[in-house]
C-alpha atoms as an extended CHARMM CRD file, in Angstrom:
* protein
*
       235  EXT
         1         1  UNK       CA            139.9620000000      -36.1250000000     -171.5880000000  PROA      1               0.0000000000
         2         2  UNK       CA            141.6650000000      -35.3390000000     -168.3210000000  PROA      2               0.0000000000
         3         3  UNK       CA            140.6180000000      -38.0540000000     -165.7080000000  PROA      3               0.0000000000
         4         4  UNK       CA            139.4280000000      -40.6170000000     -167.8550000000  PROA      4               0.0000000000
         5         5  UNK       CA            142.2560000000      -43.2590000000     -167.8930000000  PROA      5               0.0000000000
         6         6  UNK       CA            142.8810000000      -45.9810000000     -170.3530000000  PROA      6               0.0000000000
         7         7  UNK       CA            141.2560000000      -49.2180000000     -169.1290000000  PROA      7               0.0000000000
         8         8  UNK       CA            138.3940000000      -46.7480000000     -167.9840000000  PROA      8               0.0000000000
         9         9  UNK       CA            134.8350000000      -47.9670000000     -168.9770000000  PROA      9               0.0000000000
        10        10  UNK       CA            134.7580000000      -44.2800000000     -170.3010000000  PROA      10              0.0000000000
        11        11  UNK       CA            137.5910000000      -44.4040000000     -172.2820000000  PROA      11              0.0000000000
        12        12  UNK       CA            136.6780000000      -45.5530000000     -175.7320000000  PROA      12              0.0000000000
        13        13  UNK       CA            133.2710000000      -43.0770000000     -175.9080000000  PROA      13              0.0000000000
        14        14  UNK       CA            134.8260000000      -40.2480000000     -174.7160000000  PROA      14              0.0000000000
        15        15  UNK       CA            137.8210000000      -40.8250000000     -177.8130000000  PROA      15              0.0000000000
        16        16  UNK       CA            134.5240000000      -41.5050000000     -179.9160000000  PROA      16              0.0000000000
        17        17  UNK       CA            133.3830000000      -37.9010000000     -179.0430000000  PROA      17              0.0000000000
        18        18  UNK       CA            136.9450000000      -36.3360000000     -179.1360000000  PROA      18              0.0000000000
        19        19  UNK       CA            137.5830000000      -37.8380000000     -182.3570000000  PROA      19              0.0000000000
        20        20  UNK       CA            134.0080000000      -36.9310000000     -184.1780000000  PROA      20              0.0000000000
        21        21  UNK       CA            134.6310000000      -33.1730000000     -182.6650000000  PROA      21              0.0000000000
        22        22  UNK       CA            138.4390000000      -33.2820000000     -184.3130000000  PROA      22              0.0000000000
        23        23  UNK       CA            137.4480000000      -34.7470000000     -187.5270000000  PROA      23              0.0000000000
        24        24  UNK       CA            134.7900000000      -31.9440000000     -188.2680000000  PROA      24              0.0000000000
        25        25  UNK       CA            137.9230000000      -29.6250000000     -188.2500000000  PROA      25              0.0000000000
        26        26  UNK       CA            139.0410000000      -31.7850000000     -191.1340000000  PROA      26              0.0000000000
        27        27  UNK       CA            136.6150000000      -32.9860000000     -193.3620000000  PROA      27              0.0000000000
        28        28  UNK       CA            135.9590000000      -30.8480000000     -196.2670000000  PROA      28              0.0000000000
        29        29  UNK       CA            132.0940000000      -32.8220000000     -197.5420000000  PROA      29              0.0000000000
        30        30  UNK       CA            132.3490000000      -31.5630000000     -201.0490000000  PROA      30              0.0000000000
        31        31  UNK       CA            136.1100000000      -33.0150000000     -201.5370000000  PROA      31              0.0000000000
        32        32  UNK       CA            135.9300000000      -36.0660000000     -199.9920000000  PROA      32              0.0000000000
        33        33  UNK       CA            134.2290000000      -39.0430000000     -201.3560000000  PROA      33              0.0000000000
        34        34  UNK       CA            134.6640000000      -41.1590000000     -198.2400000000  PROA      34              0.0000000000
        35        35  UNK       CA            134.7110000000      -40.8770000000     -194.7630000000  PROA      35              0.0000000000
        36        36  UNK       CA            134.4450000000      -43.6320000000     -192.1700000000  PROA      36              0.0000000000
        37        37  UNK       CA            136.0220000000      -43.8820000000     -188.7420000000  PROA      37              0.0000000000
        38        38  UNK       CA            136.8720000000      -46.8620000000     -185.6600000000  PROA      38              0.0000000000
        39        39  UNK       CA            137.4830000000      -45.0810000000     -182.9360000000  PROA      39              0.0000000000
        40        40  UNK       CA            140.6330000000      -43.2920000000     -183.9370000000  PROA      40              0.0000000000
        41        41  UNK       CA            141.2790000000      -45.4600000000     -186.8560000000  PROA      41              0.0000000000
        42        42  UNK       CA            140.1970000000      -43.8420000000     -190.4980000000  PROA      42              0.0000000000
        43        43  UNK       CA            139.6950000000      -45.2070000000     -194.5070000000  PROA      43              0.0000000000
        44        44  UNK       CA            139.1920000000      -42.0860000000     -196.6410000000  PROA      44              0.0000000000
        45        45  UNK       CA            138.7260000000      -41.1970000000     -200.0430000000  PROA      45              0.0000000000
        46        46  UNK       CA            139.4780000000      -38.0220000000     -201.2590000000  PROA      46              0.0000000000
        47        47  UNK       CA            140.2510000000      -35.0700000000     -204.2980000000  PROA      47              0.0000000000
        48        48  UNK       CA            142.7900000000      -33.2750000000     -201.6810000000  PROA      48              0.0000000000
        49        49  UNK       CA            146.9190000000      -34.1910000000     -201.4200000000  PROA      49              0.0000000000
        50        50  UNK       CA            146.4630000000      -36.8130000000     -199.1940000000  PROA      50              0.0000000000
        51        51  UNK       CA            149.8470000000      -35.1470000000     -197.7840000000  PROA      51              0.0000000000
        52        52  UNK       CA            148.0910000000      -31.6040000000     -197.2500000000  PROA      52              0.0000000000
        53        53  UNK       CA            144.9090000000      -33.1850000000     -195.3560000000  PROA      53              0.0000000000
        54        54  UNK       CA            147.2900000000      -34.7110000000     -193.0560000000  PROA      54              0.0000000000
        55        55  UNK       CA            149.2680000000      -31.6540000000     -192.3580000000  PROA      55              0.0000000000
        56        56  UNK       CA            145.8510000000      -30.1760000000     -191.9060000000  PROA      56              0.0000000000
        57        57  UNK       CA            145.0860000000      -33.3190000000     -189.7570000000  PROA      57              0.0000000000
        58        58  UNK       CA            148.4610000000      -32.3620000000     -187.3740000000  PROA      58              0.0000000000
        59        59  UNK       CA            147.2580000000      -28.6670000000     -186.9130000000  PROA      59              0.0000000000
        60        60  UNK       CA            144.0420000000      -29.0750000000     -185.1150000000  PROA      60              0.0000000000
        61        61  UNK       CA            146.0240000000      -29.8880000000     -181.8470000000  PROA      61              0.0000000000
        62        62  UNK       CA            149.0930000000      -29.9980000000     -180.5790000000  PROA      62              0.0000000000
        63        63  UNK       CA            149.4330000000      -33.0960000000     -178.6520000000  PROA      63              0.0000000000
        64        64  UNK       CA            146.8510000000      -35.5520000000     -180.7440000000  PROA      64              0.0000000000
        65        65  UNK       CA            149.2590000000      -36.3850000000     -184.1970000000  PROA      65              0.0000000000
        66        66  UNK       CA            147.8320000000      -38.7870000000     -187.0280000000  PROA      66              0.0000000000
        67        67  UNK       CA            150.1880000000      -40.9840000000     -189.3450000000  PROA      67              0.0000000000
        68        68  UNK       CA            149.2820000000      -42.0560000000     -193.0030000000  PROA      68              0.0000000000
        69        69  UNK       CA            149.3880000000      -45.1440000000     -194.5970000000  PROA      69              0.0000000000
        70        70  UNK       CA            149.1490000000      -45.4260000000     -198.1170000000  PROA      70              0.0000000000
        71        71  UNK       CA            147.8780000000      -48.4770000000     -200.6250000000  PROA      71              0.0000000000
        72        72  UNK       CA            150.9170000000      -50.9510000000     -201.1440000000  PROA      72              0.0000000000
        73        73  UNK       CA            150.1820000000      -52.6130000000     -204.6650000000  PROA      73              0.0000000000
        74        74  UNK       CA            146.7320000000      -51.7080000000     -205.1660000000  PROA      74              0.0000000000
        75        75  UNK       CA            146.2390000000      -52.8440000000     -201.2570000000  PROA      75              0.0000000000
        76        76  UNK       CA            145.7710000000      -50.8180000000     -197.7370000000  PROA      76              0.0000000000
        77        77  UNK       CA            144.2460000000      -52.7430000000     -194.5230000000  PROA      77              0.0000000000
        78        78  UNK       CA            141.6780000000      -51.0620000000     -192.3570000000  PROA      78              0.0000000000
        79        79  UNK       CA            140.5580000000      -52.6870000000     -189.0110000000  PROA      79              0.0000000000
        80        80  UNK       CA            140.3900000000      -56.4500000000     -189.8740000000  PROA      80              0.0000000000
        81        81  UNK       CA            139.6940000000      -55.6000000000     -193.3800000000  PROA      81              0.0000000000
        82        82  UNK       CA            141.7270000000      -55.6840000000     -196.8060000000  PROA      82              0.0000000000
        83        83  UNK       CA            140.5490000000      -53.1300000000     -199.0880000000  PROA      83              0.0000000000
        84        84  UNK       CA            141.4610000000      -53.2320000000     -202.6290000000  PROA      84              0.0000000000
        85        85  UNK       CA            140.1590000000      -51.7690000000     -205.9290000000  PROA      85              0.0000000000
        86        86  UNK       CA            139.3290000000      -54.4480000000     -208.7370000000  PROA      86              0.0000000000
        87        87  UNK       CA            141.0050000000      -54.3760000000     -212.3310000000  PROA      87              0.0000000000
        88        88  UNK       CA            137.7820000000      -55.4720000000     -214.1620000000  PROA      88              0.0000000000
        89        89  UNK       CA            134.9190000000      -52.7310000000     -212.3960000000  PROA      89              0.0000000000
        90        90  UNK       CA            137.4220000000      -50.3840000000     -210.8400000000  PROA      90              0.0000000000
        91        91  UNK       CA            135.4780000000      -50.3020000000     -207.4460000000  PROA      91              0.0000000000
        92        92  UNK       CA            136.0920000000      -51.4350000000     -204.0920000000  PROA      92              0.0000000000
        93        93  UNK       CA            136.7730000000      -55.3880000000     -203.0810000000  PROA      93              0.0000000000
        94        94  UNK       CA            137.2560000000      -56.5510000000     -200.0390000000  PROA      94              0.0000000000
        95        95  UNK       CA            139.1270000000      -59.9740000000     -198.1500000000  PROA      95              0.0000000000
        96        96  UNK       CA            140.2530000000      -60.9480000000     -194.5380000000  PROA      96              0.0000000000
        97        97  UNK       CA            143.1340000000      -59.2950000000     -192.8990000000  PROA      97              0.0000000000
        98        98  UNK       CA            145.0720000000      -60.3080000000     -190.4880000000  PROA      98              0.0000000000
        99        99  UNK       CA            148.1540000000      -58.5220000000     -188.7050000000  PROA      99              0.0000000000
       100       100  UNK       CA            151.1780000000      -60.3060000000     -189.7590000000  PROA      100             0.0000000000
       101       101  UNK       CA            152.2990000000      -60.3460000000     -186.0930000000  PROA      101             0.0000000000
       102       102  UNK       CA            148.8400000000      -62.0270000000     -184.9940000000  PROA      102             0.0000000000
       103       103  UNK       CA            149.6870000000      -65.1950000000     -183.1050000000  PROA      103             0.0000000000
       104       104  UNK       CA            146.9620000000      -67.4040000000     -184.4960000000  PROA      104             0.0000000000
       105       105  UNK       CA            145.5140000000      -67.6470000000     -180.4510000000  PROA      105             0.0000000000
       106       106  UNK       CA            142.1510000000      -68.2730000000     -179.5790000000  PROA      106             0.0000000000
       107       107  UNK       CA            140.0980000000      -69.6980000000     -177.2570000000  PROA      107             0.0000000000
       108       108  UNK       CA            141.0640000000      -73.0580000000     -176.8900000000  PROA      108             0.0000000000
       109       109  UNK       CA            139.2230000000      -75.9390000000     -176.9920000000  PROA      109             0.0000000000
       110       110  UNK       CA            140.7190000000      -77.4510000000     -174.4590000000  PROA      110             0.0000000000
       111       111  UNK       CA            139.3020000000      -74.2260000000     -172.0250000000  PROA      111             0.0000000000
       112       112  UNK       CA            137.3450000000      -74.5440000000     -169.0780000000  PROA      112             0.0000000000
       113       113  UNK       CA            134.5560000000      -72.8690000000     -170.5090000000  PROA      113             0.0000000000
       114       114  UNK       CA            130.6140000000      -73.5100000000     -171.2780000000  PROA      114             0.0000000000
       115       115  UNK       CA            131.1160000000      -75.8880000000     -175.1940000000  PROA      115             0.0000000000
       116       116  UNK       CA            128.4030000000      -73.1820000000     -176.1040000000  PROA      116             0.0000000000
       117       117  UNK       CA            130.9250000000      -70.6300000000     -175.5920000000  PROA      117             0.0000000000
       118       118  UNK       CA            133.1630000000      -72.2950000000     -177.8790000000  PROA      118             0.0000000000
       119       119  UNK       CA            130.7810000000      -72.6620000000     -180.6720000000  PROA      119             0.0000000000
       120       120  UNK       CA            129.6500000000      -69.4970000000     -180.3850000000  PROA      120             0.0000000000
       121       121  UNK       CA            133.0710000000      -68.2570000000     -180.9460000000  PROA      121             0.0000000000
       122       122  UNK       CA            133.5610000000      -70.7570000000     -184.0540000000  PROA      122             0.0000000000
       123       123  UNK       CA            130.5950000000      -69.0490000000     -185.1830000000  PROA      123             0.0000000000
       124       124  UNK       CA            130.8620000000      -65.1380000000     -185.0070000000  PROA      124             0.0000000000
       125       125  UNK       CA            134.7240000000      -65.8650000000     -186.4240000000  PROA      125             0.0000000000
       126       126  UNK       CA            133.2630000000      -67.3520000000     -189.4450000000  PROA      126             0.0000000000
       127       127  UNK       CA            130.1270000000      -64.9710000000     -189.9640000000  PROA      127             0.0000000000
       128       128  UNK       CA            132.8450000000      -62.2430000000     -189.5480000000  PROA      128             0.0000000000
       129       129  UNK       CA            135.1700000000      -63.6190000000     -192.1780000000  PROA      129             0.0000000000
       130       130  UNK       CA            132.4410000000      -64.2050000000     -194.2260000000  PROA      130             0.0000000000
       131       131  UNK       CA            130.7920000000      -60.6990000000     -193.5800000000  PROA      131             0.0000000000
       132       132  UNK       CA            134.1650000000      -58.7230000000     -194.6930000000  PROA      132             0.0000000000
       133       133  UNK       CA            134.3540000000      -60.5300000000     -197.9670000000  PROA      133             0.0000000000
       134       134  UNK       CA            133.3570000000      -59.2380000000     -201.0650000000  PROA      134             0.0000000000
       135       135  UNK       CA            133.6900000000      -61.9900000000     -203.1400000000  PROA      135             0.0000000000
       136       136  UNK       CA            133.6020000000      -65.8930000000     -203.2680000000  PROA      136             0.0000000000
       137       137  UNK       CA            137.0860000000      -66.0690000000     -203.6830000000  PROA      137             0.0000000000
       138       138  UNK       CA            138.5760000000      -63.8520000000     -200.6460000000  PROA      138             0.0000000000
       139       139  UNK       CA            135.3650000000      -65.8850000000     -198.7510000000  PROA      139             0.0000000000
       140       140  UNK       CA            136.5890000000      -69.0960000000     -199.4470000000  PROA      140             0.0000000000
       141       141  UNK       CA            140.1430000000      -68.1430000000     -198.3080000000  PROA      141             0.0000000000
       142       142  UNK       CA            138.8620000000      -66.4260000000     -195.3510000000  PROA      142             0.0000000000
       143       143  UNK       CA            136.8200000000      -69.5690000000     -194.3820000000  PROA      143             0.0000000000
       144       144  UNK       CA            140.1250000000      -71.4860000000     -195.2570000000  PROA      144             0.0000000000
       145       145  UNK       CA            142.3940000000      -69.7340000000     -193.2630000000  PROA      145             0.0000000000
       146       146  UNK       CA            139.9600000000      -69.8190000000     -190.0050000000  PROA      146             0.0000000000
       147       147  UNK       CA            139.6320000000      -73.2360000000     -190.3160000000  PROA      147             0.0000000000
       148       148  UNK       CA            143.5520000000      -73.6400000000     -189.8980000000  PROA      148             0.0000000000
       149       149  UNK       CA            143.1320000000      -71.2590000000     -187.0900000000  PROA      149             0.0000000000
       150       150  UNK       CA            141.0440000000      -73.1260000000     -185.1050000000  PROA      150             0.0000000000
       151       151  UNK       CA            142.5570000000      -76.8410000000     -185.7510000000  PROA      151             0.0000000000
       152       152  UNK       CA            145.6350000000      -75.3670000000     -184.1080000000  PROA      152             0.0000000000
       153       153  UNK       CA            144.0530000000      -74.3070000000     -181.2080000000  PROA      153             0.0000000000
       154       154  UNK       CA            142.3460000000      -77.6280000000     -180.4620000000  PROA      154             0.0000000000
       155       155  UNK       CA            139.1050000000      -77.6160000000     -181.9690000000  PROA      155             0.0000000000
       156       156  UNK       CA            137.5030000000      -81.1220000000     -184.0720000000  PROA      156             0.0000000000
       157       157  UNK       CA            136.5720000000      -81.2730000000     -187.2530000000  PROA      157             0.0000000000
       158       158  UNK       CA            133.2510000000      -82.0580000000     -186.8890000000  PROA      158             0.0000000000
       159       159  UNK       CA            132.7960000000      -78.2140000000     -184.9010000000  PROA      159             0.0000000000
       160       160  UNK       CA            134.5760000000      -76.4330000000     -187.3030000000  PROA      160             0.0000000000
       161       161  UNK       CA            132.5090000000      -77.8380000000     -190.3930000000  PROA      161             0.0000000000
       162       162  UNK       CA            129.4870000000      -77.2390000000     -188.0940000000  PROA      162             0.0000000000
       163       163  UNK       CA            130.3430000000      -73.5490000000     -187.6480000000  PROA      163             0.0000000000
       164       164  UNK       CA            131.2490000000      -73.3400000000     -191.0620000000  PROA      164             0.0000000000
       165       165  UNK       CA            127.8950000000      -74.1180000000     -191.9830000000  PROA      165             0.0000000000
       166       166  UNK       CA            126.0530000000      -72.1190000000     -189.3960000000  PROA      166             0.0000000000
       167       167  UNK       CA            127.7790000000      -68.9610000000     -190.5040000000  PROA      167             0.0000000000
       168       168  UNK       CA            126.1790000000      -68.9450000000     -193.7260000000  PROA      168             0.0000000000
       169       169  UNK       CA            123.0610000000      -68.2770000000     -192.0900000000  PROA      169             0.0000000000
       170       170  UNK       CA            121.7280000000      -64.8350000000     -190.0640000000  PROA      170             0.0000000000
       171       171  UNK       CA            122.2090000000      -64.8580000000     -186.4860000000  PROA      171             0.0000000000
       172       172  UNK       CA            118.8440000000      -66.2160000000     -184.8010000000  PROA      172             0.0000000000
       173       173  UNK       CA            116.5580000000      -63.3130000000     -183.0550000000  PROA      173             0.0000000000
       174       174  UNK       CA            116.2880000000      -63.5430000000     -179.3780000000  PROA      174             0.0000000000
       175       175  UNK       CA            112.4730000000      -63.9680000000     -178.3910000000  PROA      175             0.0000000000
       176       176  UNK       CA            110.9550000000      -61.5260000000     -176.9720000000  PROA      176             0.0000000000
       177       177  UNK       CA            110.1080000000      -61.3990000000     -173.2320000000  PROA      177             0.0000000000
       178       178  UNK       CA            112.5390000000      -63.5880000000     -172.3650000000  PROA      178             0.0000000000
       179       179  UNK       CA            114.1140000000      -63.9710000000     -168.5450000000  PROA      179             0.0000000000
       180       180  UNK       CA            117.8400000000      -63.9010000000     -168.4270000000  PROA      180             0.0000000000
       181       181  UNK       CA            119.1550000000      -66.4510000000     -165.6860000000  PROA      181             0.0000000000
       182       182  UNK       CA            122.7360000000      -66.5540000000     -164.8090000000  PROA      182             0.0000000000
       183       183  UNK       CA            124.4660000000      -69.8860000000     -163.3470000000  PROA      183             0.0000000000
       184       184  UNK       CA            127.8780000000      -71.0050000000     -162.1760000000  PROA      184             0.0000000000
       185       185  UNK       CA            129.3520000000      -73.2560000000     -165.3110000000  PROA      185             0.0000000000
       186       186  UNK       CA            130.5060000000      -76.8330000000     -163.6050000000  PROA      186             0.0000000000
       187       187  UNK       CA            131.0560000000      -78.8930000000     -166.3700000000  PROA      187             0.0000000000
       188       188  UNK       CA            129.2960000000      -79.4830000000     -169.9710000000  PROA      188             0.0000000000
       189       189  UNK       CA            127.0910000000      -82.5640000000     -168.7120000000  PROA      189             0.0000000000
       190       190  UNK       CA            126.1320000000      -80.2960000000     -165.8410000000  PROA      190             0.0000000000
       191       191  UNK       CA            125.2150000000      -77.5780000000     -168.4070000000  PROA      191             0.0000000000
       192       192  UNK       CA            123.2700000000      -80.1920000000     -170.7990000000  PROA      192             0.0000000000
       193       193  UNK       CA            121.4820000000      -81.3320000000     -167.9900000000  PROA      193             0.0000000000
       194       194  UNK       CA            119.8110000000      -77.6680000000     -166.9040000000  PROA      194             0.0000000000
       195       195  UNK       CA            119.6260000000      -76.9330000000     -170.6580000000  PROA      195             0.0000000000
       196       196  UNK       CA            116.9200000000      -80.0060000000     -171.1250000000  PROA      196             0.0000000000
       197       197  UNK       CA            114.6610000000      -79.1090000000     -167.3810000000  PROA      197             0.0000000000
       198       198  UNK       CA            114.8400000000      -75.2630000000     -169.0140000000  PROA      198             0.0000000000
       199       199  UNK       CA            113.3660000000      -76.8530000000     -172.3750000000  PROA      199             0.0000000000
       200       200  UNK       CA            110.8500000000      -79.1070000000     -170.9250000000  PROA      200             0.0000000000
       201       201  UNK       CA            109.6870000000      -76.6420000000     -168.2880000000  PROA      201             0.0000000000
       202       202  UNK       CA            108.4500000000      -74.5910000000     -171.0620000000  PROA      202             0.0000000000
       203       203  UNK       CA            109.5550000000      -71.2490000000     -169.3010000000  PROA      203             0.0000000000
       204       204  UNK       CA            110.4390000000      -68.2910000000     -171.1220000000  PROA      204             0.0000000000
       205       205  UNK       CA            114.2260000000      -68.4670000000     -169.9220000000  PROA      205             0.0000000000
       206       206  UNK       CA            117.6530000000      -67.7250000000     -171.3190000000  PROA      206             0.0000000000
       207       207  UNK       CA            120.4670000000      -69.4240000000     -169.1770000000  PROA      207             0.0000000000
       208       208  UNK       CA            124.3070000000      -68.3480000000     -169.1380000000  PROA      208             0.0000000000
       209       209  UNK       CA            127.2180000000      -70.1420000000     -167.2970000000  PROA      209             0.0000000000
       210       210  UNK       CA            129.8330000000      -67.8610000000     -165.5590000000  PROA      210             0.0000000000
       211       211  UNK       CA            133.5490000000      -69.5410000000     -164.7780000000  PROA      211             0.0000000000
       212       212  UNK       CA            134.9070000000      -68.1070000000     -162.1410000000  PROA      212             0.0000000000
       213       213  UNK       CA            137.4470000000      -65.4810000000     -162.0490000000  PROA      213             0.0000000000
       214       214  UNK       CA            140.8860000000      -66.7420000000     -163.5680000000  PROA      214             0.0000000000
       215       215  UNK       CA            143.5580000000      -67.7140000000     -160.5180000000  PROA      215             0.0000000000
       216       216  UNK       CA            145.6510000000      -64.7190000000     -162.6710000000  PROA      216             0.0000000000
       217       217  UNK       CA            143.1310000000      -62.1600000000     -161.1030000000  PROA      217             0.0000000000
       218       218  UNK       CA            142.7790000000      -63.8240000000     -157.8000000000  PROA      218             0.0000000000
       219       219  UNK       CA            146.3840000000      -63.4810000000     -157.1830000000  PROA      219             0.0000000000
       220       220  UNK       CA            146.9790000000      -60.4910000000     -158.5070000000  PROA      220             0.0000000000
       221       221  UNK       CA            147.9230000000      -57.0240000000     -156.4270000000  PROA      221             0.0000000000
       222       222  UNK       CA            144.9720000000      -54.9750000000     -155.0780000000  PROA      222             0.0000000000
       223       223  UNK       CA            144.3920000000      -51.5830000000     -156.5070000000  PROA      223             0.0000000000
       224       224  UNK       CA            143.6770000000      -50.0490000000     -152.6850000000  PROA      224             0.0000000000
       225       225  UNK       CA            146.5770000000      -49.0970000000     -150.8410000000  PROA      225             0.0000000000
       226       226  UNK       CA            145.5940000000      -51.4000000000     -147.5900000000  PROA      226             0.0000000000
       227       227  UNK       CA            144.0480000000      -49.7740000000     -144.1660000000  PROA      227             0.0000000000
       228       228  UNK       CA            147.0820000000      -48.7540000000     -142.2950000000  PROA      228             0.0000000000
       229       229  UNK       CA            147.6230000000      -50.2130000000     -138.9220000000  PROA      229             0.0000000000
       230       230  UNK       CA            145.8140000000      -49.9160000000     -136.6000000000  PROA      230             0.0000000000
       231       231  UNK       CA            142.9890000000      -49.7280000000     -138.8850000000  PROA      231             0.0000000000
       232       232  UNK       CA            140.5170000000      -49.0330000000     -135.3200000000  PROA      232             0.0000000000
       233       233  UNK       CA            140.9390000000      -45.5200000000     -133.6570000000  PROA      233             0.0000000000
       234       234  UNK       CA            141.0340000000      -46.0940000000     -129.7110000000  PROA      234             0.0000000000
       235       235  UNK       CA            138.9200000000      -43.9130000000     -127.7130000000  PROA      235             0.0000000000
């Protein structure tokens, strides 16, 4: 991994790859039931002491060492999931999780950004809370607990009951042959307005709006040293 920094574009695959070549080193297929992996974040199931796999874990090399976390009351988080196993059928359920330390932030609704934007955030939230539940309870809580979410950052009723019901529905399918089209986002009349020529013009386009860089980036220190001076070279 030398030379590939983190906030590199490279970064993330080439852990993928590291990880999936570390892993083999591990994984024993005929004593472990399950085996899934984010990156360098893992939910197994296995016969072995979970303590000897991990020592086995800490061998492979020096410098990369993994940490355990074991089920606390029947419960153990992975990613944005809580994983659980049920009293009645004795297999896996599954609810929302959410760090304790998480904020509550989103986008606001208050942003300078495309309204689309926003919906489509209210959306994928609640088709992802809905997506990690297992059952109607942990859904309704999930749906419950977004919906608080969002109020607190801004957002009406009316959106949040309209991305509440668009979540229980599969994402539409982008038709084909399509022309992407890129403009600068102004303000949500302005967007409305190019949204309804697009429709009636009956062209086979897909429009985004862009904001423009936040003033945080604008102002913020170059990564280039600057040219010295004199930049020229005199002849």
């Amino acid at each position: 991994t030398n030379g590939v920094a983190m906030g590199n574009n490279l970064s993330a695959k080439v852990a993928i790859f590291y990880m999936d070549w570390v892993e083999r080193q591990i994984v024993l297929p005929e004593e472990t039931r399950l085996w899934v992996r984010y990156i360098d974040d893992i939910f197994f199931v296995t016969k072995l002491d979970p303590a000897l796999l991990l020592q086995k874990a800490n061998s492979v090399i020096s410098h990369i060492q993994f940490t355990r976390e074991d089920p606390v009351d029947g419960k153990l988080p992975f990613l944005d999931t809580q994983v659980s196993v049920s009293d009645v059928s004795g297999l896996f359920e599954t609810s929302l999780y959410t760090k304790p330390i998480h904020s509550g932030h989103t986008l606001p609704f208050g942003a300078h950004v495309p309204l689309s934007r926003k919906r489509a955030n209210l959306v994928t939230e609640f088709r992802r809370a809905r997506r990690v539940c297992s059952t109607t309870d942990a859904t309704i809580n999930a749906i419950r607990f977004m919906t608080e979410r969002f109020r607190s950052n801004g957002y009406p009723e009316r959106e949040i009951s309209r991305a509440v019901r668009a979540s229980s529905f599969p994402p539409k399918q982008d038709a084909q042959n399509r022309i992407f089209f890129k403009l600068p986002f102004i303000d949500d009349k302005a967007t409305s307005d190019m949204l309804r020529i697009i429709r009636q013009s009956n062209l086979p386009l897909r429009v985004s709006f862009s904001t423009p860089k936040p003033l945080s980036l604008t102002l913020r220190k170059p990564i280039q040293t600057p040219c010295p001076e004199p930049w020229y070279v005199a002849n």
